[in-house]
C-alpha positions in Angstrom: 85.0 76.9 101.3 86.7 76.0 104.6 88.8 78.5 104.6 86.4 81.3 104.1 84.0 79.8 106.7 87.0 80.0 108.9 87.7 83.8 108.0 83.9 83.8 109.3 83.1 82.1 112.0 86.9 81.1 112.9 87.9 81.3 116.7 89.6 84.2 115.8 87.0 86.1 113.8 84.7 85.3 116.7 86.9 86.7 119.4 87.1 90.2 117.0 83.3 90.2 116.9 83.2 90.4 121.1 85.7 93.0 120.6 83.8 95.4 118.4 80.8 93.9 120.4 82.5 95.7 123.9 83.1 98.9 121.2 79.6 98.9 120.5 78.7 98.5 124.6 80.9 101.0 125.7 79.4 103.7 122.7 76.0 103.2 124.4 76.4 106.1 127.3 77.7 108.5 124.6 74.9 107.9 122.4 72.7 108.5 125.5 74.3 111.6 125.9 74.1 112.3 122.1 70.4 112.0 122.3 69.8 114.5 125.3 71.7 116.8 123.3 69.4 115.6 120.3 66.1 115.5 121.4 65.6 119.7 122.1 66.7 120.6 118.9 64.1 118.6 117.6 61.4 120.1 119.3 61.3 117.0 122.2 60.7 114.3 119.2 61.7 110.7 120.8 64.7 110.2 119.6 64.7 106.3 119.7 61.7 105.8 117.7 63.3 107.5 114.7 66.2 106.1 113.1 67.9 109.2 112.1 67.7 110.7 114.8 69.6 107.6 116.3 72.1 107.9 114.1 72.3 111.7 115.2 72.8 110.6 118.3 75.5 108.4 117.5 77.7 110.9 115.8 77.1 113.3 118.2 78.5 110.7 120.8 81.5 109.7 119.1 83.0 113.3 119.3 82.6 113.0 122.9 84.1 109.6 123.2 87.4 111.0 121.8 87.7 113.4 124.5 87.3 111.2 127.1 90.2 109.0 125.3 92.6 111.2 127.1 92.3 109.4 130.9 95.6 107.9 131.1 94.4 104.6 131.2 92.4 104.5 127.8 95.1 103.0 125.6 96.7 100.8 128.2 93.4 98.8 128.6 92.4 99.1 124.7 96.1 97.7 124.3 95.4 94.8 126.3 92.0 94.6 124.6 93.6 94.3 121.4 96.1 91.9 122.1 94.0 89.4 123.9 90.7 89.6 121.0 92.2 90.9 118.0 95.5 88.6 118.1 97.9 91.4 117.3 101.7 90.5 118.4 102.4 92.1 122.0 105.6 94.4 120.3 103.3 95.9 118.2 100.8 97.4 120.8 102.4 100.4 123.4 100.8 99.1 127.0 101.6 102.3 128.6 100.0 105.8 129.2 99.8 108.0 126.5 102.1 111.1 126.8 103.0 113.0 123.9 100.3 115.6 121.7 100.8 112.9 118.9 100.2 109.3 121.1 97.2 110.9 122.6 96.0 112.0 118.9 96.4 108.5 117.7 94.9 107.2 120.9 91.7 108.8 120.3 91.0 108.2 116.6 91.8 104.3 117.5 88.8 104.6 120.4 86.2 107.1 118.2 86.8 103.6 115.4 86.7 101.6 118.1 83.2 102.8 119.4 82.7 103.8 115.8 82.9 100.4 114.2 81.8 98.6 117.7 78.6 100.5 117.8 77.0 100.0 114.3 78.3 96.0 114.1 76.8 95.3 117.5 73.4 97.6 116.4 73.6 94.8 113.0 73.7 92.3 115.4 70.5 93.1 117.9 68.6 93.7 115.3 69.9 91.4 111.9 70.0 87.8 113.4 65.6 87.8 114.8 65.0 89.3 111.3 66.8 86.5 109.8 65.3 84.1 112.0 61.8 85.1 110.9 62.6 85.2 107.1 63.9 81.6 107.6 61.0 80.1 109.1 58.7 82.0 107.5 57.6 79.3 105.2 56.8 77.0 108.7 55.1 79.8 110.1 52.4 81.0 107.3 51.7 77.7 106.2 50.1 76.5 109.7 46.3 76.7 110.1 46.1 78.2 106.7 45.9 82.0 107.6 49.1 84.6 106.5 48.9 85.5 110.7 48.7 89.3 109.6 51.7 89.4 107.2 52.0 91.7 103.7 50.2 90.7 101.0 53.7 89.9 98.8 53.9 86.7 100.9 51.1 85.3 99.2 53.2 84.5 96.6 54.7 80.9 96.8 58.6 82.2 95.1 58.7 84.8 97.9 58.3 82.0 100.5 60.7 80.0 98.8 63.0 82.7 98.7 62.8 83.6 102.4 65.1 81.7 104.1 67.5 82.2 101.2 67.3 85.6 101.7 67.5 84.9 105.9 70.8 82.9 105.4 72.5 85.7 103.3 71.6 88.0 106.1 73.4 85.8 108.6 76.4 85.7 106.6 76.4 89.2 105.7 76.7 90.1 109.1 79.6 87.8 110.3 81.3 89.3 106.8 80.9 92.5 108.1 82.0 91.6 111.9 85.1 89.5 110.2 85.9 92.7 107.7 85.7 95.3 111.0 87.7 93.1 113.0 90.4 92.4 110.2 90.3 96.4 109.8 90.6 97.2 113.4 93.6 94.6 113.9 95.2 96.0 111.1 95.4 99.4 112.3 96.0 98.7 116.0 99.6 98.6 115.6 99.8 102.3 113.7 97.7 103.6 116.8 97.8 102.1 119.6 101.7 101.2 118.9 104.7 102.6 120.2 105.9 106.6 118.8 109.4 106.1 116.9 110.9 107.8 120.0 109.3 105.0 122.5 110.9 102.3 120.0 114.4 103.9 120.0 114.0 104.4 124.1 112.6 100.8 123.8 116.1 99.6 121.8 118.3 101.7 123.3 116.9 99.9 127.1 117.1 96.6 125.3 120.6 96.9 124.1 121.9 98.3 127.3 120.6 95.3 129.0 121.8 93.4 126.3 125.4 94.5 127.1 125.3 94.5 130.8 124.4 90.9 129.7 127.3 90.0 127.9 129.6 91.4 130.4 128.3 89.3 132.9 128.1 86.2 130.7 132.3 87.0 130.3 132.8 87.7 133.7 131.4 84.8 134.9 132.7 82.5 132.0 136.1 84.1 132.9 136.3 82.9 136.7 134.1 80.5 136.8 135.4 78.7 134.1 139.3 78.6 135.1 138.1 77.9 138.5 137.1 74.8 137.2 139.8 74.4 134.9 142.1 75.2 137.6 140.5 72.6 140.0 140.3 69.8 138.2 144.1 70.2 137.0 144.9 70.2 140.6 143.1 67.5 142.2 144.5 65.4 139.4 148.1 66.4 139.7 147.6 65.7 143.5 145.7 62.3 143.1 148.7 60.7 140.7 151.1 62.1 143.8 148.4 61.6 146.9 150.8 58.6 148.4 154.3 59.9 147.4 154.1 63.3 147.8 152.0 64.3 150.9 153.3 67.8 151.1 152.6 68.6 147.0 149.0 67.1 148.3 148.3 69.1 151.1 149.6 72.3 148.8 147.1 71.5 145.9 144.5 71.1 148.5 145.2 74.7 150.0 145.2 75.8 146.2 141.6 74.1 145.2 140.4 76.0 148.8 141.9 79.1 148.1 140.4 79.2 144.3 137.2 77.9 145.5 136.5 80.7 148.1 137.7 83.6 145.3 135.1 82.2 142.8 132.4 82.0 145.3 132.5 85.6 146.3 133.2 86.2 142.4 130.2 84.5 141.7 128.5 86.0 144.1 129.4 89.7 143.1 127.9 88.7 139.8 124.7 87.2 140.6 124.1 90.3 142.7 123.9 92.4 139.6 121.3 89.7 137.8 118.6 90.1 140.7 116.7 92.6 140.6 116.5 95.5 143.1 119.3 93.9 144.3 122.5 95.7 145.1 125.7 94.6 143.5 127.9 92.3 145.1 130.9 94.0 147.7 133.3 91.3 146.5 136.2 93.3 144.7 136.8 92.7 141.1 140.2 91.1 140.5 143.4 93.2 139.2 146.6 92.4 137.8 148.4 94.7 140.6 146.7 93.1 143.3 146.0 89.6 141.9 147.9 88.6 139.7 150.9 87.0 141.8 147.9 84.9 143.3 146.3 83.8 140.1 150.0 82.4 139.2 150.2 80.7 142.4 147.0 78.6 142.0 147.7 77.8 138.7 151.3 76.3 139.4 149.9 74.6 142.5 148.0 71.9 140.2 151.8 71.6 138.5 151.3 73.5 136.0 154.9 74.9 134.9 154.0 79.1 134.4 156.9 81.9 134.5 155.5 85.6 134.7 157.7 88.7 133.6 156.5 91.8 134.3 157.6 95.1 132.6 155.6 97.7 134.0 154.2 98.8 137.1 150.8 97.2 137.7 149.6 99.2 140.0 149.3 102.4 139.2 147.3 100.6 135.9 143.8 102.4 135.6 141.6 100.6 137.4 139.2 99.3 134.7 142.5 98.5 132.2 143.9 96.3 135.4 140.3 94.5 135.7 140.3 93.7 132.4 143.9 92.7 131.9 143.5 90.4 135.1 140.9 88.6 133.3 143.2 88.2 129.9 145.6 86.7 131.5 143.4 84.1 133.4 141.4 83.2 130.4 144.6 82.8 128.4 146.2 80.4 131.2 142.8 78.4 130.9 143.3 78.1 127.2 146.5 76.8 127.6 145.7 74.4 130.8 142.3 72.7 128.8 144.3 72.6 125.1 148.2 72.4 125.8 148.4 70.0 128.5 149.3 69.5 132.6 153.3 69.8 132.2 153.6 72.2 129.1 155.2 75.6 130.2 153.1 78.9 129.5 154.9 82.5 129.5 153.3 85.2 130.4 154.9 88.3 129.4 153.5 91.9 130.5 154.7 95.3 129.5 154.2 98.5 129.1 155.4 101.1 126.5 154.9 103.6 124.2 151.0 104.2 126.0 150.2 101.0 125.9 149.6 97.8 127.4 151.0 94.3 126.1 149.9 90.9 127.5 151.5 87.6 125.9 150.7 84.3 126.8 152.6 81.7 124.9 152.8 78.0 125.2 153.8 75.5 122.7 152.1 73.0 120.7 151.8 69.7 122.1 149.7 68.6 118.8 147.4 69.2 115.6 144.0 69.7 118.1 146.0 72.7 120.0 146.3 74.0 116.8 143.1 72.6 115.3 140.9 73.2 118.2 141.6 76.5 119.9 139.9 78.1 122.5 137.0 79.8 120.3 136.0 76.3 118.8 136.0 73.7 121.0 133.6 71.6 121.5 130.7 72.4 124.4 132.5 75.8 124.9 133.9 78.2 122.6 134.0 81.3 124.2 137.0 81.9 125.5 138.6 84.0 122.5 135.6 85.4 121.8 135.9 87.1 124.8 138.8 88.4 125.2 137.8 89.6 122.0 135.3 91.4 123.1 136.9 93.2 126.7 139.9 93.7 123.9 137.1 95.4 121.4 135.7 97.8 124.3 138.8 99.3 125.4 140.2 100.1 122.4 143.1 98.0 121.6 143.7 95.0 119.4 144.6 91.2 119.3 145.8 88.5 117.6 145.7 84.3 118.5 146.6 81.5 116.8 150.2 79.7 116.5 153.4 80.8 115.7 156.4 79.9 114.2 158.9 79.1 117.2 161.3 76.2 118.8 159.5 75.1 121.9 157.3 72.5 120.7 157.7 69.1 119.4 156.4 70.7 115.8 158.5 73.8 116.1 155.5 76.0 117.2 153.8 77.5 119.6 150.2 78.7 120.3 150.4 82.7 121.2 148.1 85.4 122.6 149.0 88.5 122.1 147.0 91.8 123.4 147.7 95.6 123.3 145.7 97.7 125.3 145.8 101.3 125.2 146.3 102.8 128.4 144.1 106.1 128.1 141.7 106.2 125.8 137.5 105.6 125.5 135.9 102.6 127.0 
């Protein structure tokens, strides 16, 4: 019983009714128009004092109504209409301009039912509820100063009085069954007409998951340098804190170091968060390389102590630029992976070459215990994006990787952690 007098009477019911009750308001000037069109054929008969005739009027009107669905704005306020009164989801509903033969076709059946179903439950509900409201008290009302006031003989009966506000009642609830059932009907066919063509939802997921990817790239760009910034810090300004009273020169080096990485990651930041605001332009900072960045990135990282050797087997600078961007941010991630899990002292290689087309990055280091191995770079806890990545700049130009540890003689366990990449160095990204 609750439950149906919600489906009734329910906030949401309610807020349908004033929506079909603004259809039936905004049918009235088309049913005006309707009756001027009316009224000569008839020979000049007032059309409002027949009832036919009104509902002449009325389908005369509704033709006309979808005509004027075409102004551009008819299905962006009828979206919002429907969203706000009917309670259909926002992703369902298409809030802008109908422009193909087939959105404006679907936008003006939705308005003729709109005005359709808007003018005959609003007509119910002039004329219905004082009807009811007489039945109802009719027993009140023919009983005073014993005299029937002018009303039909029937009511003389004492079962028809009885029965009047029975009959009143059902009325009443007739009515906000058929406002609930029109609502219901209209919300339920809002999204197939007023909603998006397939061609605006692919256009719609085609935007999304472009945005979606400039996204991610950001999200790795920024992990990338941000996050062995930090790395790269902190190992510094401890190596240079144990040291800070016998070593002043080390000091003042890992100093110049934490300056030096702190500028590059501010105008690397910045570069980035130019893209995120909009109408902005995007940041003049230059991405990184390997052939113009690489001896630096190196540098910082053995300021802190760190013990790094570099070979080199190609020429990095005549590297395609976007291969070079990329690679430069390999190799920093991997060094980060190896300064947070390996340790300040343990040794990392880095090995690049080139041959056969195509570009190989190594960075090794060796185990220093079971949560290198355990806990690598795509796990840890708080983080885990490092491998994923590289994964995924690996992924988008075409080549392939592997991680994880090897069997070698460098480590206490006889094994080291390695990251190996091959790039291609032509090919689709």
């Amino acid at each position: 019983m609750r439950q149906a007098a919600r489906a009734l009477f329910g906030r949401r019911a309610r807020l349908r009714w004033v929506h079909l009750i603004l259809g039936g308001a905004l049918a009235m000037p088309y049913v005006l128009v309707g009756s001027v069109i009316i009224a000569p054929a008839t020979g000049g008969t007032d059309v409002f004092g027949s009832f036919p005739l009104q509902l002449a009027s009325f389908g005369v009107g509704l033709p006309l109504a979808a005509v004027t669905s075409l102004f551009p704005l008819t299905r962006p306020l009828e979206a919002a209409a429907v969203r706000w009164l009917c309670g259909v989801d926002t992703d369902r509903l298409a809030f802008g301009p109908a422009r193909t033969r087939g959105e404006k076709g679907r936008t003006a059946g939705w308005f003729t039912l709109h005005l359709g179903f808007g003018g005959i439950i609003a007509g119910m509900s002039l004329a219905v509820p004082p009807f009811a409201a007489v039945l109802i008290a009719l027993p009140v009302v023919a009983g005073l100063g014993g005299t029937r006031l002018g009303l039909p003989e029937v009511l003389d009966h004492a079962w028809v009085l009885a029965l009047a506000p029975v009959a009143g009642a059902a009325m009443l609830v007739a009515l906000a069954g058929c406002a609930a059932g029109g609502g219901a009907l209209l919300a339920r066919w809002a999204p197939a007409l007023l909603g998006p063509s397939p061609e605006g939802r692919l256009a719609a997921a085609e935007a999304r998951a472009a945005d979606l990817a400039v996204r991610n790239r950001l999200a790795r760009e920024l992990h990338d340098s941000v996050g062995h910034a930090l790395s790269a810090v902190g190992l510094q300004a401890s190596a240079a804190r144990r040291v800070l009273d016998s070593d002043p020169q080390f000091v003042r080096e890992a100093l110049a170091a934490i300056e030096d990485t702190t500028r590059r990651t501010v105008g690397e930041l910045d570069a980035v968060l130019g893209v995120l605001r909009e109408g902005d332009a995007p940041g003049t900072a230059p991405a990184p390389t390997l052939g113009a960045d690489l001896d630096g990135l190196l540098r910082r990282t053995r300021a802190g102590g760190q013990r790094v050797t570099a070979t080199v087997g190609t020429d990095l600078e005549v590297l395609p630029a976007l291969l070079s961007r990329e690679g430069y941010r390999i190799v920093q991630e991997g060094l980060s992976n190896a300064l947070r899990h390996a340790g300040e002292r343990v040794a990392v290689d880095v090995r690049i070459e080139g041959a056969g087309g195509e570009l190989e990055i190594t960075v090794e280091n060796p185990v220093t215990g079971p949560a290198t191995v355990t806990a690598p770079a795509s796990s840890r806890p708080g983080g885990g994006h490092g491998l994923r990545g590289i994964a995924d700049r690996v992924r988008l130009l075409g080549g392939t990787m592997t991680a994880g540890p090897v069997a070698g003689s460098s480590g206490p366990a006889g094994e080291s952690w390695r990251l190996h990449v091959r790039l291609p160095m032509k090919g689709p990204a």
